[in-house]
N, C-alpha and C positions, 0 to 999 in steps of 0.2 A: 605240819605245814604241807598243802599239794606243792602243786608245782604248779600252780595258778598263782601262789602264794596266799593263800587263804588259807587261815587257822580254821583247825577244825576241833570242836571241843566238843568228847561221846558223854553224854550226862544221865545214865539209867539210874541210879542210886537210887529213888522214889517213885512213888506209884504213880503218882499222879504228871502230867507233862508241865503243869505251872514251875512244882517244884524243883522238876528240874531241871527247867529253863532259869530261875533264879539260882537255881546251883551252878549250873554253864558259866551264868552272870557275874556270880561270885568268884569263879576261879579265872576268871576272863581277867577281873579285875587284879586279884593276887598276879596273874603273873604281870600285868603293867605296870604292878609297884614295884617289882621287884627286877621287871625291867629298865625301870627309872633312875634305880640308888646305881650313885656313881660307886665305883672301886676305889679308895683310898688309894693315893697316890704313894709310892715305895719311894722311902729316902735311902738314897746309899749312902753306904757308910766305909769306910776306907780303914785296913786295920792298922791295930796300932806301931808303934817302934819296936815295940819287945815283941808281940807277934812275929814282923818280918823278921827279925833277929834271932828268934827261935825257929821259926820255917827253915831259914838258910844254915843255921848249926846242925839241923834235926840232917839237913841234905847233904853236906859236907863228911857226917858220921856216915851215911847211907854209901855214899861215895869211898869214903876211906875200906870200908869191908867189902864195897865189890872190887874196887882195885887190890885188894888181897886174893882174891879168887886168882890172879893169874896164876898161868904157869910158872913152876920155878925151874929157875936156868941155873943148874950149877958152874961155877964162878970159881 
């Protein structure tokens, strides 16, 4: 793209300049289709009960051994 906003498509690939004016033509084309196909829309999806139930045990553990790291206070 310039900054005119004009595509510029370089097309040496053949000898001759029909052919690769028809080849410009061709990928001209490719990328219009491929600028056309929509993106599937993303369904989200929410995790399950035992998921978050395992998340927050997995953090409770994690939690319990760094509250061991403290110092110990003799008592």
């Amino acid at each position: 793209m310039t900054a005119a906003g004009e595509l510029v498509i370089l097309a040496r690939s053949f000898r001759t300049q029909e052919a690769n004016r028809a080849d410009a033509r061709a990928r001209l084309n490719e990328l219009v289709d491929v600028a056309l196909v929509r993106p599937e829309r993303r369904i989200k999806t929410k995790p399950s009960k035992a998921a978050k139930a395992r998340r927050v045990d997995s953090k409770k553990a994690r939690s319990s051994v760094k509250a061991g790291r403290g110092r110990v206070r003799p008592d």
